[in-house]
C-alpha positions as a Markdown table, in Angstrom:
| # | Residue | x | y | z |
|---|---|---|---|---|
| 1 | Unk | 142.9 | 54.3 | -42.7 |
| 2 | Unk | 140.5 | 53.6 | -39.5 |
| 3 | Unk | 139.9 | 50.9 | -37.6 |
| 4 | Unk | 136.9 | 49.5 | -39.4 |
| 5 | Unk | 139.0 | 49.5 | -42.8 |
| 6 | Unk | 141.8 | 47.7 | -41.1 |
| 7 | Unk | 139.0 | 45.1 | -39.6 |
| 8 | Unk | 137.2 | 44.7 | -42.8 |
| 9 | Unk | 140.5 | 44.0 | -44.8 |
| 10 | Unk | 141.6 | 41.4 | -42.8 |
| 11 | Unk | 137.8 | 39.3 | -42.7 |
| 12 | Unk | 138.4 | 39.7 | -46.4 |
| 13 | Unk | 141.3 | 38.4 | -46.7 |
| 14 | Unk | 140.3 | 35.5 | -43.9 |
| 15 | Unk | 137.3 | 34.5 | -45.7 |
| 16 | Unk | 139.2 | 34.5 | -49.5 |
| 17 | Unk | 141.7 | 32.1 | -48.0 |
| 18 | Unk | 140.0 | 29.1 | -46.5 |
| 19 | Unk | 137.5 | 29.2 | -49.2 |
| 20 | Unk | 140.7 | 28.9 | -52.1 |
| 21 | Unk | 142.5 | 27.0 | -49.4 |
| 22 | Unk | 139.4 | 24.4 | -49.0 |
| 23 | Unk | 139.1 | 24.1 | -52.6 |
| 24 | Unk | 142.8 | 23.6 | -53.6 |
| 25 | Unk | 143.0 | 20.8 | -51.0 |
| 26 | Unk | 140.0 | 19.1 | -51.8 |
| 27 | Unk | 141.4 | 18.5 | -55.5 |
| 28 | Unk | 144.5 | 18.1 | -54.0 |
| 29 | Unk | 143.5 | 14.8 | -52.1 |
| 30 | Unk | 141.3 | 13.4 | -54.5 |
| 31 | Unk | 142.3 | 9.9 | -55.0 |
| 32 | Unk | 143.9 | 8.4 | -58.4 |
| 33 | Unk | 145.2 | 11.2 | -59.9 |
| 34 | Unk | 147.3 | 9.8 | -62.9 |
| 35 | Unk | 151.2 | 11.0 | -63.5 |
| 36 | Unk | 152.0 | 13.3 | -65.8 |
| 37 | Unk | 153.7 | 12.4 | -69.1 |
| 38 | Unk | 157.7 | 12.7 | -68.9 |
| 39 | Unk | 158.1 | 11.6 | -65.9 |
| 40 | Unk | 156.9 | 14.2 | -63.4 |
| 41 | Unk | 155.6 | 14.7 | -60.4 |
| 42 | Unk | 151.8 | 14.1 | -59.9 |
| 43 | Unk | 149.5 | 17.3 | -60.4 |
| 44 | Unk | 148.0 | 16.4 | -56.6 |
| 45 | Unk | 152.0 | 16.8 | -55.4 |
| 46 | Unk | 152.5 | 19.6 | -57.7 |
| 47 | Unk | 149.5 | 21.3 | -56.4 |
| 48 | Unk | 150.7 | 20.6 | -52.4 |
| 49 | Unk | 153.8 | 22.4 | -53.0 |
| 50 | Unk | 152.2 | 25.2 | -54.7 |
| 51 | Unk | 149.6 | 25.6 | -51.9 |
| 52 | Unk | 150.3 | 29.0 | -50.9 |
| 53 | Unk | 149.4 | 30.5 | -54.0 |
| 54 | Unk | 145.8 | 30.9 | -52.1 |
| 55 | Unk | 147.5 | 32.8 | -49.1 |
| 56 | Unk | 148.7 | 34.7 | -51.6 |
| 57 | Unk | 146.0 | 35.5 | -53.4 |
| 58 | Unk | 143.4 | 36.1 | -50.5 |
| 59 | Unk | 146.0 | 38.5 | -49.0 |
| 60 | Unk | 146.8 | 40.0 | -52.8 |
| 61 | Unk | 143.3 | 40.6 | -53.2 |
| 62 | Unk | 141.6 | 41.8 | -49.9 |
| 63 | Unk | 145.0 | 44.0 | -50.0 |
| 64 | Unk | 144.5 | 45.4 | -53.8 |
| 65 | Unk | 140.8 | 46.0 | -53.0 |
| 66 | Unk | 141.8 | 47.9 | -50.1 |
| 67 | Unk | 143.7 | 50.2 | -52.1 |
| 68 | Unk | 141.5 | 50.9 | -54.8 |
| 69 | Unk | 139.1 | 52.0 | -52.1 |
| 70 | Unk | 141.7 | 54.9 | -50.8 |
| 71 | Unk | 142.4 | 52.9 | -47.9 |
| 72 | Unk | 145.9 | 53.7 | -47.5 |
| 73 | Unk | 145.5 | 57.4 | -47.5 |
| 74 | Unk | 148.5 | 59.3 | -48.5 |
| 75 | Unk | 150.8 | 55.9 | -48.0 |
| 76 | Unk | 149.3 | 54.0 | -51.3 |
| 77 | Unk | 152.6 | 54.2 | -53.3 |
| 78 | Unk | 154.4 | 52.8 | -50.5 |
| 79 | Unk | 151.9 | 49.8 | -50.1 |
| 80 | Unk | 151.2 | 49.5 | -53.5 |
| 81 | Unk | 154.6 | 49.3 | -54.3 |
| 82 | Unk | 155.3 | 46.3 | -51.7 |
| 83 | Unk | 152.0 | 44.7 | -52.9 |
| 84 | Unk | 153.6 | 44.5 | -56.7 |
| 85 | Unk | 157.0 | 44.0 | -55.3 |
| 86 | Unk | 155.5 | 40.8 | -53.1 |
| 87 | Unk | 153.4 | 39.7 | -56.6 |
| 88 | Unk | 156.8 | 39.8 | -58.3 |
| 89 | Unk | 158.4 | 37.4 | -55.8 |
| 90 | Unk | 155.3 | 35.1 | -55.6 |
| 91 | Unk | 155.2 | 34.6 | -59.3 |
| 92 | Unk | 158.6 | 33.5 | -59.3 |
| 93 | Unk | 158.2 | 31.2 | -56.7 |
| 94 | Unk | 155.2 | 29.6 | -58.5 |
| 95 | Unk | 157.7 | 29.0 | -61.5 |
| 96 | Unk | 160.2 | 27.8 | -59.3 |
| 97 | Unk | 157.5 | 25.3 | -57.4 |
| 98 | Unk | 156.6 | 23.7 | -60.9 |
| 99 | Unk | 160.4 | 24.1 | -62.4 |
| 100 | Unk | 163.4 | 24.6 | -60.1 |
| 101 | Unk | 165.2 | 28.2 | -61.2 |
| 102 | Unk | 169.1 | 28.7 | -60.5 |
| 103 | Unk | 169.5 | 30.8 | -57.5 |
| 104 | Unk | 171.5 | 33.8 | -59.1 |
| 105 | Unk | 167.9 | 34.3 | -61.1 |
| 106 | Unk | 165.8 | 34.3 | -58.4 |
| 107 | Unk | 168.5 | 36.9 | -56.5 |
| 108 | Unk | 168.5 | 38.9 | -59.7 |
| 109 | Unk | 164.1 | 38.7 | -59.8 |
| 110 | Unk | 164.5 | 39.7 | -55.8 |
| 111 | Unk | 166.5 | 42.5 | -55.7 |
| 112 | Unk | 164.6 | 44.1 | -58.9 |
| 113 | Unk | 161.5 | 43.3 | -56.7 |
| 114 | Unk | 162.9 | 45.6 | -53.3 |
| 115 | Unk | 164.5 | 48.2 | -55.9 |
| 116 | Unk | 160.9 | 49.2 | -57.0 |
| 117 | Unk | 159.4 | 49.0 | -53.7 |
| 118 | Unk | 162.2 | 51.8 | -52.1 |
| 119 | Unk | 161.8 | 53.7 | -55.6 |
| 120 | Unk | 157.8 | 54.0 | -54.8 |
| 121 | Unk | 158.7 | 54.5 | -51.6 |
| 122 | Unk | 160.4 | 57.5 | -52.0 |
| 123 | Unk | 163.7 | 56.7 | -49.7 |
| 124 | Unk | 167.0 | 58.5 | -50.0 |
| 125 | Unk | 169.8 | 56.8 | -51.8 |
| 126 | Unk | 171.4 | 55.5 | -49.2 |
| 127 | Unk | 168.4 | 54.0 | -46.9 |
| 128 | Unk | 167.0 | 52.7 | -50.0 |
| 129 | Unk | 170.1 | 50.6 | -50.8 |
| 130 | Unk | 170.1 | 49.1 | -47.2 |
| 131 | Unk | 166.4 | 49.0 | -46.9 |
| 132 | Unk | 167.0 | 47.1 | -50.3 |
| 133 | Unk | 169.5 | 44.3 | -49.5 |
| 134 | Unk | 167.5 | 43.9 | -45.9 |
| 135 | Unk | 164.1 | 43.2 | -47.9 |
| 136 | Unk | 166.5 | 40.6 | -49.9 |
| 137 | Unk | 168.3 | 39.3 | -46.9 |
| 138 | Unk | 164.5 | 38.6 | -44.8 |
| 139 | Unk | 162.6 | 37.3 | -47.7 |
| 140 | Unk | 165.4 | 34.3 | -48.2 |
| 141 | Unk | 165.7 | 34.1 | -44.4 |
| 142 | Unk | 161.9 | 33.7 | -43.4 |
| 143 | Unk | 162.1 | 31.4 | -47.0 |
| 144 | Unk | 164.4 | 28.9 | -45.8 |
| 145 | Unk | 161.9 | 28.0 | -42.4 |
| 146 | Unk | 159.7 | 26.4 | -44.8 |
| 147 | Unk | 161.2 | 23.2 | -43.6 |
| 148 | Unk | 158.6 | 22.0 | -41.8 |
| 149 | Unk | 155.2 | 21.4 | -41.2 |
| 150 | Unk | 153.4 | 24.8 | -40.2 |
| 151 | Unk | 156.5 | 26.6 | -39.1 |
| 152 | Unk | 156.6 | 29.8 | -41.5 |
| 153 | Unk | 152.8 | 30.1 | -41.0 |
| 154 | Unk | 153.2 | 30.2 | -37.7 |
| 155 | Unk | 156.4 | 32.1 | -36.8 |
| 156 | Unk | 155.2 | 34.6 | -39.8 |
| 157 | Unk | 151.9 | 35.4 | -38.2 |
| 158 | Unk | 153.7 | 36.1 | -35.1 |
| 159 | Unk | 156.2 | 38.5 | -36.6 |
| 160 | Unk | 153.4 | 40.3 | -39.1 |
| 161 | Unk | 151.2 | 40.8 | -35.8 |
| 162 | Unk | 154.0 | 42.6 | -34.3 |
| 163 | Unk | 154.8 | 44.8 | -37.4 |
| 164 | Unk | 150.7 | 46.0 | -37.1 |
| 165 | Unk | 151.4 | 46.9 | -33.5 |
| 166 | Unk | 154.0 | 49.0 | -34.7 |
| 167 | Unk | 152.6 | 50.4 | -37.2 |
| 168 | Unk | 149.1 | 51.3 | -35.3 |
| 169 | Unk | 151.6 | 52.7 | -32.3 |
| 170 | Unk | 154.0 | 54.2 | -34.5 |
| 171 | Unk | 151.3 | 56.4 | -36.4 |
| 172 | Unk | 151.3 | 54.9 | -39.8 |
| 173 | Unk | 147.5 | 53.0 | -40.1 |
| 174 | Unk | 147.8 | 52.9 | -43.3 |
| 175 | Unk | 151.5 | 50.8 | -43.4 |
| 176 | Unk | 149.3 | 48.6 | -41.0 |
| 177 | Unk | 147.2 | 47.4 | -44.5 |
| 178 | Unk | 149.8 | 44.6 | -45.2 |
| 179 | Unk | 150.6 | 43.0 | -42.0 |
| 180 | Unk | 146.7 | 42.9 | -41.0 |
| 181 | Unk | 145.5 | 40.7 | -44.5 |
| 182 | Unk | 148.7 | 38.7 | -44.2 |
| 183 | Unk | 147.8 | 37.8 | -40.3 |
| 184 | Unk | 144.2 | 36.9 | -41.3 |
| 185 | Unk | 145.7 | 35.0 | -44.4 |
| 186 | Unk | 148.3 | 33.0 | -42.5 |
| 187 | Unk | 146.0 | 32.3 | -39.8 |
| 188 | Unk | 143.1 | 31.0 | -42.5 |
| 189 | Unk | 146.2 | 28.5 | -44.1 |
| 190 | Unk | 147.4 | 27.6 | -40.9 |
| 191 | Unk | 145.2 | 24.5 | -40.5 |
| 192 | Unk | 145.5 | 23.2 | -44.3 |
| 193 | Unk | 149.4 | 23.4 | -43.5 |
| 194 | Unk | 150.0 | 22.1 | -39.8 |
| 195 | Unk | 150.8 | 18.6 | -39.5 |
| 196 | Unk | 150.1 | 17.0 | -41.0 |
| 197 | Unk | 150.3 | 19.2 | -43.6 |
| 198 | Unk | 147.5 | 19.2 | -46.7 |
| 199 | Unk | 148.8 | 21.8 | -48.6 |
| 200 | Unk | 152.1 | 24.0 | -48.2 |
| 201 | Unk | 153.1 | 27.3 | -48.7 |
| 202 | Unk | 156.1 | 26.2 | -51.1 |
| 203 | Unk | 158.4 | 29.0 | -52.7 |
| 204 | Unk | 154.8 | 30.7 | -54.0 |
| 205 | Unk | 154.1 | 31.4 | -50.1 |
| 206 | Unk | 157.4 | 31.3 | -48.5 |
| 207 | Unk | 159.1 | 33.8 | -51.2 |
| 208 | Unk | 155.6 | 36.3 | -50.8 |
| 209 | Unk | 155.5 | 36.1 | -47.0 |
| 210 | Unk | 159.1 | 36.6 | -46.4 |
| 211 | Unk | 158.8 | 40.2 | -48.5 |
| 212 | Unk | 156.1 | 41.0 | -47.1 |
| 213 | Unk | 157.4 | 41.2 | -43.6 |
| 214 | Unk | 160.7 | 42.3 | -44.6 |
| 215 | Unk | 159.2 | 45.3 | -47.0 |
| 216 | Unk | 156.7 | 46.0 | -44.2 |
| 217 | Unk | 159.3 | 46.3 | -41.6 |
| 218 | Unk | 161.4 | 48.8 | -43.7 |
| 219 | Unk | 158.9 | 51.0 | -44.0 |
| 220 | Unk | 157.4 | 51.2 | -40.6 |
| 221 | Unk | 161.2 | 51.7 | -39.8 |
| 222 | Unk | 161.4 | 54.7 | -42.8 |
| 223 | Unk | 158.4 | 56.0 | -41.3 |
| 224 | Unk | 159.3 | 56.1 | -37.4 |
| 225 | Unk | 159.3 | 59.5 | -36.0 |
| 226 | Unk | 162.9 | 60.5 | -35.3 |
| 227 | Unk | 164.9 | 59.9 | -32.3 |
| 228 | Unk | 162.3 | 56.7 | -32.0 |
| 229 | Unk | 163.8 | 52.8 | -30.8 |
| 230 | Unk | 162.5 | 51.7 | -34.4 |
| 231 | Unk | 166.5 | 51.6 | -35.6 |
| 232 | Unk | 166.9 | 48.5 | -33.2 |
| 233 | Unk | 163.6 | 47.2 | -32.3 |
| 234 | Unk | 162.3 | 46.5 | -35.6 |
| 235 | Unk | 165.4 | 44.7 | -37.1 |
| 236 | Unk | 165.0 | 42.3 | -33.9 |
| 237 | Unk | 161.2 | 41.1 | -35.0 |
| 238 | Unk | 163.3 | 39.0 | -37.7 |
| 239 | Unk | 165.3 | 37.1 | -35.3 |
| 240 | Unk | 164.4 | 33.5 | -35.4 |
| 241 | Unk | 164.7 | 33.9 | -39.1 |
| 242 | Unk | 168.4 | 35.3 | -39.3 |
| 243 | Unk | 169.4 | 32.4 | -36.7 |
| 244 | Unk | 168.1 | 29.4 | -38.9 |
| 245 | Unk | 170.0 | 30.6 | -41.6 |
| 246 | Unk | 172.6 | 31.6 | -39.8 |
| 247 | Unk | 172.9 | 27.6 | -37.8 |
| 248 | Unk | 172.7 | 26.7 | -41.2 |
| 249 | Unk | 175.6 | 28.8 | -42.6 |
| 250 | Unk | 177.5 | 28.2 | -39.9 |
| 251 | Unk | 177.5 | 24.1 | -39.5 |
| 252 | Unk | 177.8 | 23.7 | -43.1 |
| 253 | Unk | 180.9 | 25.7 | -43.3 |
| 254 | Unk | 182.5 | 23.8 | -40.8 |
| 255 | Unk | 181.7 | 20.6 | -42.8 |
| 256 | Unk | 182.4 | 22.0 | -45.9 |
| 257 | Unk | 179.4 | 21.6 | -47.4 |
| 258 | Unk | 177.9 | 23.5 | -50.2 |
| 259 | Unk | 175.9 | 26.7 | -48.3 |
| 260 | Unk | 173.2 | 26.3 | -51.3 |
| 261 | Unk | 173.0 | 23.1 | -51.4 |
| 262 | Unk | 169.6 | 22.6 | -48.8 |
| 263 | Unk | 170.0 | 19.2 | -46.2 |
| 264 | Unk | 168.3 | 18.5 | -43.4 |
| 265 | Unk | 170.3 | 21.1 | -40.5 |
| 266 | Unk | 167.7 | 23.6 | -39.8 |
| 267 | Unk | 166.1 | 24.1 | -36.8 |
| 268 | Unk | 162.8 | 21.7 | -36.8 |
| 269 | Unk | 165.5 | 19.4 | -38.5 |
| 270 | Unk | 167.7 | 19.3 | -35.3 |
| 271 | Unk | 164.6 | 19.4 | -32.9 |
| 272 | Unk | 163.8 | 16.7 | -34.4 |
| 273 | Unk | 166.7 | 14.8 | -33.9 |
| 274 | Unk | 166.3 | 15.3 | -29.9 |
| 275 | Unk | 163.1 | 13.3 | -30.3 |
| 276 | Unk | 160.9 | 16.3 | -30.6 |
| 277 | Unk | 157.8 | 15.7 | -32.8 |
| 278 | Unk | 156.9 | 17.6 | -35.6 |
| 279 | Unk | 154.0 | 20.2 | -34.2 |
| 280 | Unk | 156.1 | 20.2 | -31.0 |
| 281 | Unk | 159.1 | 21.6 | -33.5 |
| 282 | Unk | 156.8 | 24.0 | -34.6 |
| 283 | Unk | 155.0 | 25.3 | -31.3 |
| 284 | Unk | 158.9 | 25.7 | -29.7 |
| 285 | Unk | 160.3 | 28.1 | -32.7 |
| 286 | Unk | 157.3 | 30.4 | -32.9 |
| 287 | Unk | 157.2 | 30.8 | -29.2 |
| 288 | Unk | 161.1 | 31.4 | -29.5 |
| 289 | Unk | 160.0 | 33.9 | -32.6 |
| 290 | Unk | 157.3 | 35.5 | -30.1 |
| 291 | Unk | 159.8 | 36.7 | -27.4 |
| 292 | Unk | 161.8 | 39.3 | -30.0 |
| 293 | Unk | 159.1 | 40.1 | -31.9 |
| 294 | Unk | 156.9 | 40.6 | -28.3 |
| 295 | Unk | 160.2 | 42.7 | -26.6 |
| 296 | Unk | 160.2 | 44.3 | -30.4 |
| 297 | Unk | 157.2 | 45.5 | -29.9 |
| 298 | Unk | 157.3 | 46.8 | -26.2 |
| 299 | Unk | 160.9 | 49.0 | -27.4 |
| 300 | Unk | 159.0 | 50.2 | -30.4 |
| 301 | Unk | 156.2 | 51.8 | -28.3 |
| 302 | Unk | 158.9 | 53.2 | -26.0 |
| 303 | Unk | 157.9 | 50.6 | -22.7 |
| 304 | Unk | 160.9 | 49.0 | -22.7 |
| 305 | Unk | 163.8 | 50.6 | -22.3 |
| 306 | Unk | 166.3 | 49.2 | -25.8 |
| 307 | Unk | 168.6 | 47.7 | -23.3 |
| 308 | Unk | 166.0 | 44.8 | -23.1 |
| 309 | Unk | 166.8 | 44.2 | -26.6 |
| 310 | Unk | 170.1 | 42.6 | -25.8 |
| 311 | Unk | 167.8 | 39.5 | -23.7 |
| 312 | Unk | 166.3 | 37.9 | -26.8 |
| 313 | Unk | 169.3 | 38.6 | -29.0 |
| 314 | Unk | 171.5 | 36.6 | -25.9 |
| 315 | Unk | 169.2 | 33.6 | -25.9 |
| 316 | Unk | 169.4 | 33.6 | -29.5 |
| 317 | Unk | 172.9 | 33.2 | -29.7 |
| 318 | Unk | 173.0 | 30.5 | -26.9 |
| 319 | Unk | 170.1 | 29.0 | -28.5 |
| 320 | Unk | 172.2 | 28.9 | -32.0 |
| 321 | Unk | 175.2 | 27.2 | -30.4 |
| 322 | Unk | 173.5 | 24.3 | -28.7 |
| 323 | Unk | 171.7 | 23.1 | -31.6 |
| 324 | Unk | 174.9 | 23.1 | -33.5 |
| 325 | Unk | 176.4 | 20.4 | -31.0 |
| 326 | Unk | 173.0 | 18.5 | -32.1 |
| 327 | Unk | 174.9 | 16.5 | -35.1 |
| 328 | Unk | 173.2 | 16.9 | -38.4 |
| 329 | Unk | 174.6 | 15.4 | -41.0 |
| 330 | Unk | 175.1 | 11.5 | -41.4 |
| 331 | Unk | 178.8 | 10.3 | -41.1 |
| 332 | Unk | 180.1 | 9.0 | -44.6 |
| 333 | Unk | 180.8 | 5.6 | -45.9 |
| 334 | Unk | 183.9 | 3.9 | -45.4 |
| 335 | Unk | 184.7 | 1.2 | -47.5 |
| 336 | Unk | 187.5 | -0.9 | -46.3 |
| 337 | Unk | 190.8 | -1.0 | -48.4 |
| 338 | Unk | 191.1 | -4.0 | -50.3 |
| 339 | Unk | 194.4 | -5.9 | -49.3 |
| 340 | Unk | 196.6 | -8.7 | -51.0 |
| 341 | Unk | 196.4 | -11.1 | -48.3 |
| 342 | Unk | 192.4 | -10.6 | -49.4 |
| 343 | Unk | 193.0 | -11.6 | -52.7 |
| 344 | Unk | 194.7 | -14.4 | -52.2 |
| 345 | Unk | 192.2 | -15.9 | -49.6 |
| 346 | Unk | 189.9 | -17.1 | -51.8 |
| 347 | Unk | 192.7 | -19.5 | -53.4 |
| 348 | Unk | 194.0 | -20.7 | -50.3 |
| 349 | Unk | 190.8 | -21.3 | -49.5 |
| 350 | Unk | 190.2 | -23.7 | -52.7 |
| 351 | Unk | 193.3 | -25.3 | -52.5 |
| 352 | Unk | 192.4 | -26.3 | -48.6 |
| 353 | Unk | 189.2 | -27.3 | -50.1 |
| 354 | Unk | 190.8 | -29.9 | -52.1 |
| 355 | Unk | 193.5 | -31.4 | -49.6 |
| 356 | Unk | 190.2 | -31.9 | -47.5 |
| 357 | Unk | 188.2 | -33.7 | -50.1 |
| 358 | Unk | 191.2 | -36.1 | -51.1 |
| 359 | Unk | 191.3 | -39.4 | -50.3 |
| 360 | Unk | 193.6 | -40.7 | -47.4 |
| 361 | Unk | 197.3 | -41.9 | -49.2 |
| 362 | Unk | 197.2 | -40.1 | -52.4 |
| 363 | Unk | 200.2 | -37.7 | -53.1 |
| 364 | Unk | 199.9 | -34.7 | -53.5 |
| 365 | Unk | 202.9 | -32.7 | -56.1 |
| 366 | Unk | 202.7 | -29.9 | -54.4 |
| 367 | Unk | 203.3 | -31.7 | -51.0 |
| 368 | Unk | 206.3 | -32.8 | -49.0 |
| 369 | Unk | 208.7 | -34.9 | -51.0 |
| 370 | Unk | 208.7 | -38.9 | -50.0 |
| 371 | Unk | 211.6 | -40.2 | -47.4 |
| 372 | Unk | 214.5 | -40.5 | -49.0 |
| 373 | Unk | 214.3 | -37.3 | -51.7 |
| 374 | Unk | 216.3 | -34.6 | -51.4 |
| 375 | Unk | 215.3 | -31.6 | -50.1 |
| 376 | Unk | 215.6 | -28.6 | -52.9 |
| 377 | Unk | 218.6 | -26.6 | -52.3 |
| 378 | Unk | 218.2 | -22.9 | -50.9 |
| 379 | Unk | 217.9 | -20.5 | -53.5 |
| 380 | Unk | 216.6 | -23.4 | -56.3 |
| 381 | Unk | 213.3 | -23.4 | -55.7 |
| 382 | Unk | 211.0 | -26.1 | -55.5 |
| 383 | Unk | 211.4 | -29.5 | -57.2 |
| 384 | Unk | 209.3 | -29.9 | -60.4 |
| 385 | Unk | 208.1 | -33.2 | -59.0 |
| 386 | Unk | 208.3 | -35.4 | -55.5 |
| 387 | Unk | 209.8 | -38.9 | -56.2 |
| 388 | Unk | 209.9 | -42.4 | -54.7 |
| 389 | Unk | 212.8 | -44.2 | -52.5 |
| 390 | Unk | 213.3 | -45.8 | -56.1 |
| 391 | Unk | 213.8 | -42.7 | -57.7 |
| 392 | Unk | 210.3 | -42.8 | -59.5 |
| 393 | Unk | 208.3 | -40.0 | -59.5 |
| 394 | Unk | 204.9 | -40.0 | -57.7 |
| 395 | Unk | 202.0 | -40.0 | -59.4 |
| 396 | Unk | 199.3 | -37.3 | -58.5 |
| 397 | Unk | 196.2 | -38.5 | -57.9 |
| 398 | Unk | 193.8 | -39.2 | -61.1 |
| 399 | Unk | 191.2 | -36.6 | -62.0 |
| 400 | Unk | 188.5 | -39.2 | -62.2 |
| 401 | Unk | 188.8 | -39.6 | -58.8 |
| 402 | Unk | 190.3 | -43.5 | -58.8 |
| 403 | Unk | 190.7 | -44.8 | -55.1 |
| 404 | Unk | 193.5 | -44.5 | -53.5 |
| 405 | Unk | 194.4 | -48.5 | -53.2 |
| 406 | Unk | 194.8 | -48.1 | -57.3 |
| 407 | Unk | 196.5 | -45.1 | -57.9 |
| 408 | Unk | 199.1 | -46.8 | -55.3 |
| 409 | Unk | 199.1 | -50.5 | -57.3 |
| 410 | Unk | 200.0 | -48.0 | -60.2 |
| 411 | Unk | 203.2 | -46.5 | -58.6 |
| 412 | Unk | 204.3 | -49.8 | -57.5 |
| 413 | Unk | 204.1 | -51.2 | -61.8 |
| 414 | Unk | 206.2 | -48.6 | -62.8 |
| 415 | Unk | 208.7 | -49.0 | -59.9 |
């Protein structure tokens, strides 16, 4: 594959994605679209989350026509096997942006996915098996950055134009297909999904991107000459995606939290919690992305010597532990215990209320016995009732409310 070809595929798939890109939004924010019956989402929000599908299929079909025009040469399995392999994955995540799957499907759909694209490949056993679980492993990392406004399309073009430098140093044009239509793609979606964002790549364009690179970077890797840097210098393009996931891991194991279960603890998450705005999020983790993938790149073509390797992977690490002292996760309720002395308030709080709203004079039962009553014994208990001097019980005061000069002339009858 020459230059030209290379050139020409990615205008194609430029020019297929802003026109399906353009289109999709402006149905997208057309105003009063009704709900859907049952009680789901709007089609505009439906449509949002499902905006990659045009990435997809402006890179699917600048790609495909590539191919059946003998572009790849004598690589076409290879690329036609991690075009299908990405379509597999895309699909999947169109189902799962309309209808949430259960992860252990979506593993399952992913791992049949990178087992035909090693198969077409032509890899021995064991490379195929690792080049297998690493195509699984990247496509869920670079997935889970789809947690903010332009991030993936961002940190993805960055890593995908690194993988066509390899590939164009490394001797293998035609491996260079895929990463040049997914750079022109990504770049032509980049403005619909920057903040703030019109469309998205949802699981459609997060899942295909994400195998993509991964696939891409396993075969440039198959592919490198022997004796070549490619063993560590193409593993480190995927860096910024292995730390999200791995912050994430990481802080929600220490709080015990489900590690499926997605919150708000990734990296534009915790940015943002430092007062960091949204595109400034974005701009700071694809320039962190750019240093790997750019020292990547300079190891691969044998300019750097792999000991530079261990710089990025350093700041990475140090990177990773000081946003996990950025806290991410709200602390939980605490209800305070309910006591007896609580319980009882609101009577002691009546009965005040009534020795307030009596009437000076009036005897209370409940009160202090009159002078000259005996004083209950201890251990007896309260008297059932107060009496006079005379011996007379006192009369409580009447529920009518009588004044206190009658219920008195009263007491003094009966004595």
């Amino acid at each position: 594959m020459n230059v030209l070809g290379i050139i020409a595929s990615g205008v194609a798939a430029l020019f297929i994605t802003v026109a399906l890109a353009k289109s999709a939004r402006r149905v997208a924010l057309r105003p009063h679209v009704p709900n859907e019956p049952g009680g789901r989402a709007p089609r505009a929000e439906a449509l949002r989350r499902s905006g990659g599908a045009t990435a997809v299929l402006g890179v699917g079909t600048a790609t495909g026509v590539a191919l059946s025009l003998g572009a790849a040469d004598d690589a076409a399995g290879s690329v036609g096997g991690l075009l299908a392999g990405a379509g597999i994955v895309a699909a999947l995540g169109l189902v799962h942006d309309l209808r949430p799957l259960r992860t252990a499907l979506r593993l399952g759909v992913q791992i049949a996915a990178a087992t035909l694209v090693v198969c077409l490949a032509g890899l021995p056993t064991a490379a195929g098996v690792l080049a297998a679980l690493w195509i699984v492993l990247v496509t869920n990392a670079f997935a889970l950055l789809d947690h903010a406004d332009g991030l993936l399309t961002a940190v993805g073009l960055v890593t995908a134009a690194g993988l066509l430098t390899c590939a164009l140093v490394g001797g293998a044009p035609a491996l260079a297909l895929l990463p040049t239509t997914l750079v022109a793609g990504l770049a032509g979606f980049l403005l619909h999904t920057w903040h703030p964002a019109r469309l998205r790549l949802g699981a459609t364009g997060a899942q295909f991107t994400g195998f993509a690179l991964a696939g891409s970077g396993a075969l440039i890797l198959a592919a490198a000459p022997s004796g070549h840097a490619a063993w560590a210098a193409l593993p480190t393009l995927a860096t910024v995606a292995l730390a999200d996931s791995a912050l994430v891991l990481i802080s929600r194991r220490r709080e015990a939290r489900s590690p499926l279960r997605d919150t708000d603890d990734h990296i534009a998450h915790r940015l943002r919690r430092v007062r960091v705005t949204v595109p400034g999020a974005a701009v700071l983790t694809t320039l962190w992305a750019a240093v790997p993938v750019a020292t990547g790149t300079l190891v691969y073509a044998e300019l750097l010597h792999p000991a530079f390797l261990l710089l990025p992977l350093a700041g990475t690490a140090a990177a990773v532990f000081a946003l996990l002292r950025i806290p991410a996760y709200a602390p939980p309720r605490t209800t305070p215990p309910r006591t007896g002395s609580s319980r009882t308030a609101p009577s002691r709080t009546a009965a005040a209320r009534r020795t307030r709203t009596s009437g000076p004079g009036v005897t209370i039962p409940a009160a202090a016995s009159a002078p000259g009553a005996k004083a209950a014994a201890p251990g007896q208990g309260t008297p059932a009732a107060a009496r006079t001097a005379a011996g007379h019980p006192t009369v409580p005061p009447p529920p009518t409310g009588r004044p206190a000069a009658e219920a008195t002339a009263a007491a003094a009858e009966r004595g």
